[in-house]
C-alpha positions as CSV (number, residue, x, y, z in Angstrom):
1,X,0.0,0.0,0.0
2,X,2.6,2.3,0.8
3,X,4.4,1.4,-2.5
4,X,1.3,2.5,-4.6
5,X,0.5,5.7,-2.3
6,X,3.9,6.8,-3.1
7,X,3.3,5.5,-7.3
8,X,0.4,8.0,-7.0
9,X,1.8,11.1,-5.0
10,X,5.1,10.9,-7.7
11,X,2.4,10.7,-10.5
12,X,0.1,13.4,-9.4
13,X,3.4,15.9,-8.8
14,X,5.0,15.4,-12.3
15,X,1.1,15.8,-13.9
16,X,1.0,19.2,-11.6
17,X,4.8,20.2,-12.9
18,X,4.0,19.3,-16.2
19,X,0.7,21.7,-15.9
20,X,2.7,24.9,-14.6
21,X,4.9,25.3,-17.9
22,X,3.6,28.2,-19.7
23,X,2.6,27.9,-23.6
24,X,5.6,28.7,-26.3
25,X,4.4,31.2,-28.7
26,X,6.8,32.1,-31.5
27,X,8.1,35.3,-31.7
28,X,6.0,37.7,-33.6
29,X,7.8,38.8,-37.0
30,X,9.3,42.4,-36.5
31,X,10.6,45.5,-39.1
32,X,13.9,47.2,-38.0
33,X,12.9,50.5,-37.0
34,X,16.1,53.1,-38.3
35,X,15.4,56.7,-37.4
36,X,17.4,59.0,-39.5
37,X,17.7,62.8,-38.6
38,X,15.2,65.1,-40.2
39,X,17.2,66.5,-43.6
40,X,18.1,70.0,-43.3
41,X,20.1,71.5,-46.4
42,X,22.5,74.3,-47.0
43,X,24.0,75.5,-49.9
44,X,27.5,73.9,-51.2
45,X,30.4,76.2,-50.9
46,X,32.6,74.9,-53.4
47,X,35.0,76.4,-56.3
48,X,33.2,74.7,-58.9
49,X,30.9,75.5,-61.7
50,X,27.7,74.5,-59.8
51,X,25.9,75.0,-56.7
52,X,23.6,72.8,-54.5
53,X,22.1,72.3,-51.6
54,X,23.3,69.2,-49.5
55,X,22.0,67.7,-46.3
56,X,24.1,69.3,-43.1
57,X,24.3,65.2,-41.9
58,X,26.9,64.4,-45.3
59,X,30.5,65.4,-45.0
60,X,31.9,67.3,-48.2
61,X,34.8,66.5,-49.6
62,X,36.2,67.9,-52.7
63,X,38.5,66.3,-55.4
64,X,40.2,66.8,-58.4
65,X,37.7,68.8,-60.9
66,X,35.3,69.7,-59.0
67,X,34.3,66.1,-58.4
68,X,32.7,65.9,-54.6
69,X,32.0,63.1,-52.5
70,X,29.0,63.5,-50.1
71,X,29.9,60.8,-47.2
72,X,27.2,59.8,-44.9
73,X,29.2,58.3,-41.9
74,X,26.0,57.0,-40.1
75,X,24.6,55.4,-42.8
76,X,27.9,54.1,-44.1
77,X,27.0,55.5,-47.5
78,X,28.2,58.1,-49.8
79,X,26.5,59.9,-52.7
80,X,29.5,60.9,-55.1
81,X,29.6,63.9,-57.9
82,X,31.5,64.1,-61.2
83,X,32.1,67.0,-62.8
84,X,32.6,67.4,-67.0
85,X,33.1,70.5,-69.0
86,X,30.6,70.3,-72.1
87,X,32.8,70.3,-75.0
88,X,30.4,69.2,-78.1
89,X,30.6,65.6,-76.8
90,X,27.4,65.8,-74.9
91,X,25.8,62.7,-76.6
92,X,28.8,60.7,-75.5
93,X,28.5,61.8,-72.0
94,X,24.8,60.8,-71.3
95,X,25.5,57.2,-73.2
96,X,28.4,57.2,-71.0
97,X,26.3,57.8,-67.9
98,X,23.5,55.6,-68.9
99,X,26.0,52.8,-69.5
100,X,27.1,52.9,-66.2
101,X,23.8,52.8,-65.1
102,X,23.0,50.2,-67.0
103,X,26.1,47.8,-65.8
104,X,24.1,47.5,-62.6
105,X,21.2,45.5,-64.5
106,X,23.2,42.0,-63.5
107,X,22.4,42.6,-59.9
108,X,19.3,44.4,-60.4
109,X,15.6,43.7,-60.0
110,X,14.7,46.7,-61.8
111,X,16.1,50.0,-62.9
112,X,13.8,52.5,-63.2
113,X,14.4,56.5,-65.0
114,X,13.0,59.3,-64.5
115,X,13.6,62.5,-66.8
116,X,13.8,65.6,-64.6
117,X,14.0,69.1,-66.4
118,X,14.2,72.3,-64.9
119,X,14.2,74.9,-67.9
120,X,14.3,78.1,-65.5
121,X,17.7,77.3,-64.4
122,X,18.8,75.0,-67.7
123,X,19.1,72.0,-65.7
124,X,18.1,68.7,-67.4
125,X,18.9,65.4,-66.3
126,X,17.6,62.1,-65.5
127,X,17.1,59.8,-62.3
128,X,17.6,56.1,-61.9
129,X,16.4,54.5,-59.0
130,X,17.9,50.5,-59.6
131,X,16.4,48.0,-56.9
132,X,17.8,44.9,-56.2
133,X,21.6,43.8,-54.9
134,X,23.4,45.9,-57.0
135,X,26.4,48.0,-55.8
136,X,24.5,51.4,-56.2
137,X,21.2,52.1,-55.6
138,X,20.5,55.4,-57.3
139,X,22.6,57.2,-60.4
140,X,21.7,59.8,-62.1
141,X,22.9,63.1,-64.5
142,X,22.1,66.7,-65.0
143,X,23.8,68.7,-67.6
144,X,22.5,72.6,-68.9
145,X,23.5,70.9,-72.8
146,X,26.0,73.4,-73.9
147,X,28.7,73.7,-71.3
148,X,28.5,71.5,-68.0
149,X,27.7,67.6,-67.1
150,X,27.4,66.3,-63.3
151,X,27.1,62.3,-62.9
152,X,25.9,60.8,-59.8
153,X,25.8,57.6,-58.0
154,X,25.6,56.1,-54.5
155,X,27.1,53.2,-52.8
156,X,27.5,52.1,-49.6
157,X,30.4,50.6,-47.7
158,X,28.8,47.3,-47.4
159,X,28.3,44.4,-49.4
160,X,24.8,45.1,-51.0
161,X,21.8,43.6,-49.3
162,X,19.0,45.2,-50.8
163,X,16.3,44.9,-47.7
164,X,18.9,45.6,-45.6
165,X,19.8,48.8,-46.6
166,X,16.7,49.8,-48.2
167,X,15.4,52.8,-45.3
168,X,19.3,54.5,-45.6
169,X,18.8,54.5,-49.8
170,X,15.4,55.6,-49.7
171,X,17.1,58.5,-47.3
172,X,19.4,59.5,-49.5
173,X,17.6,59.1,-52.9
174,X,15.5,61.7,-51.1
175,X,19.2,64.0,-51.2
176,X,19.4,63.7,-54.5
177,X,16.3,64.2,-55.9
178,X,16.9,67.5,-53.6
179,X,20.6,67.7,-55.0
180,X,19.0,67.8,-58.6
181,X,16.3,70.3,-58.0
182,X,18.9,73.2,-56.2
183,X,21.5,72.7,-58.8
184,X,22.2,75.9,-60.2
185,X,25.4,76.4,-62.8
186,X,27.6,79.4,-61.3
187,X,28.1,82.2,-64.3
């Protein structure tokens, strides 16, 4: 008898243990949440032949020919300028810039363009947004058609992972659309 009592008191405690667990639930799925700072712009103070406003978060740097680099240190990203002189070759220089573009297609989901023309300040261009793992998100061109040609791309310092770094491109897709529509050519 006292065999079977204690066959039913071990019984009856591993039944109550086994009923105090608490359920698993699988984590619920979850979006990284990046905050970037509010863009605020100022006007480039360069020796070049153009002008723009650029986010006061990107550290300028200037190279040879007026060709600039906009770094982005918390975002690991840079948006970089070159700078031609128009010299009857302006039909080489957008194939050449659409080329480039167009090297990214391996990668790329999609590459979209976008014309952009502002005729008050003879500033005509075009945006590509490319989507997909390719090394630069966003190139583009603006050119006044007689004289001067800027070419622009991004790239960050990481291996492309397109999800991954898709809230720091849409950022700074945002700075250039904003880089294109300030553009002014100095006199």
């Amino acid at each position: 008898m006292k065999h079977s009592r204690l066959i039913f008191v071990s019984i009856s405690l591993s039944l109550l243990m086994m009923g105090c667990k608490e359920d698993v639930l699988p984590k619920p799925k979850a979006m990284l949440r990046l905050d970037y700072p509010a863009a605020e712009y100022v006007e480039t103070d360069v020796d070049c032949a153009y002008t723009f406003d650029r986010n006061i978060s990107s550290n300028i740097t200037e190279n040879k020919e007026c060709s600039l680099v906009l770094d982005y240190p918390q975002m690991k990203g840079a948006i970089f300028l070159t700078y031609k002189k128009v010299d009857g070759n302006i039909r080489e220089l957008m194939i050449d810039a659409e080329k480039l573009t167009y090297e990214h297609v391996v990668k790329a989901d999609q590459i979209a363009p976008v014309e952009y023309k502002h005729p008050e300040e003879k500033v005509y261009g075009k945006f590509f947004e490319v989507t997909g793992n390719a090394a630069s998100q966003s190139q583009f061109y603006v050119t006044d058609s007689t004289d001067h040609f800027v070419t622009g791309s991004l790239y960050f310092y990481a291996k492309p992972n397109y999800d991954s770094i898709l809230p720091a491109a849409m950022y700074l897709q945002n700075d250039i659309r904003n880089i294109m529509e300030s553009l002014k050519w100095k006199k």
